[in-house]
GUGUTOR-346231 format. One line per field, with one value per residue (C-alpha): residue number from 1; residue in one letter; x, y, z. Coordinates in Angstrom, 3 decimals. Example, Ala and Ser with C-alpha at 12.3 -4.5 7.8 and 13.67 -1.06 7.14 Angstrom:
// residues 2
seq <- [1/2]
type <- [A/S]
x <- [12.300/13.670]
y <- [-4.500/-1.060]
z <- [7.800/7.140]
***
This chain:
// residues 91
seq <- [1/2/3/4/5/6/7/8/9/10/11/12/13/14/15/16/17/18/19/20/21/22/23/24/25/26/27/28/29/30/31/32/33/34/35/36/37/38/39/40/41/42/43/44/45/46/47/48/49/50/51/52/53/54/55/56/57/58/59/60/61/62/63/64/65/66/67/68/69/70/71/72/73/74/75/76/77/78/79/80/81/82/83/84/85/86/87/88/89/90/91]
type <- [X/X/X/X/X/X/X/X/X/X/X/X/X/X/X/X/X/X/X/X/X/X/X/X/X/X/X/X/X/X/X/X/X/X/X/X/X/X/X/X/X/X/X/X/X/X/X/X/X/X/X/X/X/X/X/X/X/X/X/X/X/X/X/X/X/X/X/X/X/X/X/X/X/X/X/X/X/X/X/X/X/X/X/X/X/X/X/X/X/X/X]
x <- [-82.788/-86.601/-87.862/-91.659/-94.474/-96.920/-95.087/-92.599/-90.993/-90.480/-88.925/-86.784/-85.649/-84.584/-82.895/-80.806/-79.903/-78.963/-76.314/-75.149/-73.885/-73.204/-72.225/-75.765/-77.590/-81.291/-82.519/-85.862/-89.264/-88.872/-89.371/-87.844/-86.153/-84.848/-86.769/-90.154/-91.135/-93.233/-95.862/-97.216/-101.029/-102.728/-104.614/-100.979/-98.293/-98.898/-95.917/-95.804/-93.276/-94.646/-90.639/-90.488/-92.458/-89.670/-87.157/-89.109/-89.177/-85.380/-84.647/-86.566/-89.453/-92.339/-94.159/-92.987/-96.162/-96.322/-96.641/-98.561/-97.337/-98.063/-100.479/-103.340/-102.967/-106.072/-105.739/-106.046/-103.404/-104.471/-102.650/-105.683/-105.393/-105.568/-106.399/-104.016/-102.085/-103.165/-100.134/-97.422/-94.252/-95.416/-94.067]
y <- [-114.089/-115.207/-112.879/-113.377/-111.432/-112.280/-111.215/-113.886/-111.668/-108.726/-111.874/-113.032/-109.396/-108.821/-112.136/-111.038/-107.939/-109.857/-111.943/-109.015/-107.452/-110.364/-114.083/-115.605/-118.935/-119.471/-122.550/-122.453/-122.219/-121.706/-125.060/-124.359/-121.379/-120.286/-123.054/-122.539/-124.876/-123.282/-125.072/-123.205/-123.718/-121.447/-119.514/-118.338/-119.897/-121.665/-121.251/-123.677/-124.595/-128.509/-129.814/-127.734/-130.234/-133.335/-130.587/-130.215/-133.983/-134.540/-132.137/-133.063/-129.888/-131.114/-130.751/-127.204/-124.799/-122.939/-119.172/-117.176/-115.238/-111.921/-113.088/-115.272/-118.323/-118.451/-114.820/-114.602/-112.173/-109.836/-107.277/-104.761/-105.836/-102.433/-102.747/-101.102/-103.051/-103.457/-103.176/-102.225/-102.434/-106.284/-106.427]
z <- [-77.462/-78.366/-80.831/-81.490/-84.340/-85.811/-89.375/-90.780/-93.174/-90.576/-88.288/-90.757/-91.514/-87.590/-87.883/-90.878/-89.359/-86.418/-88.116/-90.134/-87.276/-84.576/-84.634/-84.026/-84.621/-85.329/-83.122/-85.334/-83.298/-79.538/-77.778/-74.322/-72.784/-69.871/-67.857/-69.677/-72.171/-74.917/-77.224/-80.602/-82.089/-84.514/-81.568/-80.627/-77.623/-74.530/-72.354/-69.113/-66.642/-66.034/-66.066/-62.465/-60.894/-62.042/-60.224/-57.083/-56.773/-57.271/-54.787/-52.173/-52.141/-53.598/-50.428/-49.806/-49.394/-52.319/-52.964/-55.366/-58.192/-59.397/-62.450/-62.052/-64.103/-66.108/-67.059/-70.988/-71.965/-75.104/-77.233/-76.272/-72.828/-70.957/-67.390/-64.617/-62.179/-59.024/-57.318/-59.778/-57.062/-57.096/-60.533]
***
């Protein structure tokens, strides 16, 4: 479980709820997860999946054509970030 705010007392509150109620440890600041490796600045987290490409080249696919995914890449995701999908069955 990654829990994430932007409040360190309301975080450490949910954590201590957490292991009131279920055996739990606290890894500290999210590093890597689930395949995604995730780097923390002041202007907030930059999550990337660059370890895929070691992957693709131990199994042989690096060449395979790749496909697009349902974000763009460079798209600067914001809390007031409002606009509709374009094709919500997509996601």
């Amino acid at each position: 479980m990654v829990i994430i705010g932007n409040g360190d007392t309301k975080i450490s509150q949910v954590k201590k709820h957490l292991c009131n109620h279920f055996q739990t440890r606290d890894f500290g600041y999210l590093k890597y997860f689930l395949g995604i490796e995730a780097t923390q600045s002041k202007k907030g987290i930059v999550a990337s999946q660059k370890n895929d490409v070691d992957i693709l080249k131990e199994t042989s696919v690096i060449d395979c054509r790749p496909m697009d995914g349902p974000l763009n890449p460079n798209q600067k995701l914001k809390a007031e970030y409002n606009e509709s999908f374009s094709d919500p069955e997509r996601y």
